[in-house]
MIGU-191385 format. One record per residue (C-alpha): residue in one letter; residue number from 1; x, y, z. Coordinates in steps of 0.25 Angstrom, whole numbers, plus 5000, padded with zeros to 4 digits. Layout:
! residues N
<atom><resn>A</resn><resi>NUM</resi><east>X</east><north>Y</north><up>Z</up></atom>
...
//
This chain:
! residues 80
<atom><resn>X</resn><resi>1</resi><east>5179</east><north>4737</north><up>5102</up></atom>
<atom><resn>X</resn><resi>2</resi><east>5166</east><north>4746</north><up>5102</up></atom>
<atom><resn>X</resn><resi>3</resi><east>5156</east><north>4742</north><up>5112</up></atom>
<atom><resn>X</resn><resi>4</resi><east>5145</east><north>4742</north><up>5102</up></atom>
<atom><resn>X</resn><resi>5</resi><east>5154</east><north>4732</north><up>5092</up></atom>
<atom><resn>X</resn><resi>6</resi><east>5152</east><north>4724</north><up>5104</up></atom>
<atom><resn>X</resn><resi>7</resi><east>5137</east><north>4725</north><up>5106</up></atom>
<atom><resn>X</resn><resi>8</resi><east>5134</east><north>4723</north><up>5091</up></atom>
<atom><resn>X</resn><resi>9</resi><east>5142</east><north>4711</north><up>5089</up></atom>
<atom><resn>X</resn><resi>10</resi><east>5135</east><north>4706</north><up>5100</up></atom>
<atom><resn>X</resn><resi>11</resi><east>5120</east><north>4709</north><up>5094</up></atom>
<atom><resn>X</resn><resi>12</resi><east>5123</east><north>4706</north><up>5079</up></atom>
<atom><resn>X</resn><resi>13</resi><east>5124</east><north>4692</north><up>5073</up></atom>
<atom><resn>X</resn><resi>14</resi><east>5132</east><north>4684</north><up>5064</up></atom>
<atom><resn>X</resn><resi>15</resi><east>5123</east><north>4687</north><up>5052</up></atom>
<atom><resn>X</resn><resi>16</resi><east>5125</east><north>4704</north><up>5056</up></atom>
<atom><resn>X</resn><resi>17</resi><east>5140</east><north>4702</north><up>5060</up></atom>
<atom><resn>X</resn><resi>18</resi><east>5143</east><north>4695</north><up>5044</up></atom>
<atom><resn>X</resn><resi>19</resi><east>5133</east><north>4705</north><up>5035</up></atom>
<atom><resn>X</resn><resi>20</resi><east>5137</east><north>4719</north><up>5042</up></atom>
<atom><resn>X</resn><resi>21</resi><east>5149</east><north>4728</north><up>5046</up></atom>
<atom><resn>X</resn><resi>22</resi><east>5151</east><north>4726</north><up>5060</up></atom>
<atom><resn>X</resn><resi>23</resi><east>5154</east><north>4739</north><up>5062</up></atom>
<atom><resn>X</resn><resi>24</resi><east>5145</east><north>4748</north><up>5053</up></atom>
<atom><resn>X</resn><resi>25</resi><east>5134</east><north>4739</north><up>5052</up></atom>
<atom><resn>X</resn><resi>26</resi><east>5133</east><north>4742</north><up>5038</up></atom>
<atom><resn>X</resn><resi>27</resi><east>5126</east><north>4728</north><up>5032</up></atom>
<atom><resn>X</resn><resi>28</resi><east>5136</east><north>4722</north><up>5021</up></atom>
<atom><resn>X</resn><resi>29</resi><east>5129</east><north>4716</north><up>5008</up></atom>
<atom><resn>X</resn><resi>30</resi><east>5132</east><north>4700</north><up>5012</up></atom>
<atom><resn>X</resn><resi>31</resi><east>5126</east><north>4691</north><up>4999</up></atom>
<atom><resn>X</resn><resi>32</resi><east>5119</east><north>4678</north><up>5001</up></atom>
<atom><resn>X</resn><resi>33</resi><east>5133</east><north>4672</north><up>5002</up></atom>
<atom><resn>X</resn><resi>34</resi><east>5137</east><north>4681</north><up>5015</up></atom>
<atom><resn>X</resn><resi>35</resi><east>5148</east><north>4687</north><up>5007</up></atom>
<atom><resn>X</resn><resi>36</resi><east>5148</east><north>4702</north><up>5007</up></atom>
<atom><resn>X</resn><resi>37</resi><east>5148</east><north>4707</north><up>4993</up></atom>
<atom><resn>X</resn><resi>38</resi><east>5149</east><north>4722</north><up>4986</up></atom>
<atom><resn>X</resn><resi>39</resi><east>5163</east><north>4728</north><up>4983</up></atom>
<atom><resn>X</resn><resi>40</resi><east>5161</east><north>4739</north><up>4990</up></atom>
<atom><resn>X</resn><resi>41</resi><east>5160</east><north>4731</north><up>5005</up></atom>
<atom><resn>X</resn><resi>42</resi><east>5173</east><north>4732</north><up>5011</up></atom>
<atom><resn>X</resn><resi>43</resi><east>5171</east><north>4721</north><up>5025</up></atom>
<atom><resn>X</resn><resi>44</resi><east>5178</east><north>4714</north><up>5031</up></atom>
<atom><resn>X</resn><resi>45</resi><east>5180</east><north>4702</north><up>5044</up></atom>
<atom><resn>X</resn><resi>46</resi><east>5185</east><north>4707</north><up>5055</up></atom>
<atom><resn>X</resn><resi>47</resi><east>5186</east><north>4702</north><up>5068</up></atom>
<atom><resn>X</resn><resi>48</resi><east>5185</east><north>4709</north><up>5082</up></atom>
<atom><resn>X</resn><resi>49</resi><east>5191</east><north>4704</north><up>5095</up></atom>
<atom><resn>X</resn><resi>50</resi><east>5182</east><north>4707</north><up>5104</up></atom>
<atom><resn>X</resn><resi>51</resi><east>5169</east><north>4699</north><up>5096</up></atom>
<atom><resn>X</resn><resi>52</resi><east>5178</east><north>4688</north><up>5092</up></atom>
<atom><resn>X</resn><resi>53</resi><east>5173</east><north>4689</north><up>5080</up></atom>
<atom><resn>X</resn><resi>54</resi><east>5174</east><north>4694</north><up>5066</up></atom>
<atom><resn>X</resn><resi>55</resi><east>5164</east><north>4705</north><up>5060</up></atom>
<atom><resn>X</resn><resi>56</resi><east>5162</east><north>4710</north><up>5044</up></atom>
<atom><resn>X</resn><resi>57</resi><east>5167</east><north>4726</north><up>5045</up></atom>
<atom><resn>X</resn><resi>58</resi><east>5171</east><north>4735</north><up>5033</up></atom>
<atom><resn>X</resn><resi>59</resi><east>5185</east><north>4739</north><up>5035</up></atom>
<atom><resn>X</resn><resi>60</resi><east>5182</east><north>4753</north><up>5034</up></atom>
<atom><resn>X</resn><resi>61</resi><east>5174</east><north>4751</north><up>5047</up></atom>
<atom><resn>X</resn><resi>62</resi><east>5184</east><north>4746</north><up>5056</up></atom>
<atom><resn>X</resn><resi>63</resi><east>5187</east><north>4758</north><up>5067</up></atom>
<atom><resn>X</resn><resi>64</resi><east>5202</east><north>4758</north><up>5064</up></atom>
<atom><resn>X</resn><resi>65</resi><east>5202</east><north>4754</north><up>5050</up></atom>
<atom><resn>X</resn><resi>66</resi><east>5206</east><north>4742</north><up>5043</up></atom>
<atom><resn>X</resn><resi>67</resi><east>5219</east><north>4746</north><up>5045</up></atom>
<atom><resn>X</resn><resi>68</resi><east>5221</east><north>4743</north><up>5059</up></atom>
<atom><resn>X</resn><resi>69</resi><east>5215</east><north>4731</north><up>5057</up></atom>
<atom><resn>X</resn><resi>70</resi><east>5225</east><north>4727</north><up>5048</up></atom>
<atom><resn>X</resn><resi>71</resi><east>5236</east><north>4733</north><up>5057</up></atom>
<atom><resn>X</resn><resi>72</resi><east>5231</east><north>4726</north><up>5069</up></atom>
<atom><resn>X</resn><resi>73</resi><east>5228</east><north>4738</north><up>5076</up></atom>
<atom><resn>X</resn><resi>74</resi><east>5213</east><north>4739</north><up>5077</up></atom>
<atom><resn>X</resn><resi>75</resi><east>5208</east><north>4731</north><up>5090</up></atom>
<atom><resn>X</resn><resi>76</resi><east>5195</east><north>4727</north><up>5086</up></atom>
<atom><resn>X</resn><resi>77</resi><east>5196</east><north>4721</north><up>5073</up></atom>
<atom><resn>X</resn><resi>78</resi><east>5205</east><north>4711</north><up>5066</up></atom>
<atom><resn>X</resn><resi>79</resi><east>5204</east><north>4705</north><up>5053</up></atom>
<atom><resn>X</resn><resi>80</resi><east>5195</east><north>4692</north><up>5052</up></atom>
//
């Protein structure tokens, strides 16, 4: 996992962590409900290792593809 993952984990809070894509920061439209909403918002929960923890990303985010999380080949990033 990329050093900088690890230090913006660690200076973002739970608020951050459920209204953005961890990885490209991009804020997601979240209504009073928390739910994310607009059909053209593809995110989902996936869970990292090394913050024992689960994040919102867009699939199209991930470095390998949600592929290789599906096959169980990419390292950093599971399914929540």
């Amino acid at each position: 996992m990329i050093p900088a993952l690890h230090e913006r984990y660690a200076r973002v809070d739970h608020a951050w962590l459920m209204s953005h894509c961890f990885l490209c920061e991009r804020e997601l439209p979240i209504d009073s409900d928390g739910m994310i909403i607009g059909d053209d918002e593809e995110v989902g929960e996936f869970w990292a290792d090394a913050f024992e923890d689960s994040v919102l990303i867009h699939p199209d985010c991930l470095p390998q593809g949600i592929d290789a999380v599906f096959e169980g080949t990419d390292p950093d990033w599971k399914l929540a």
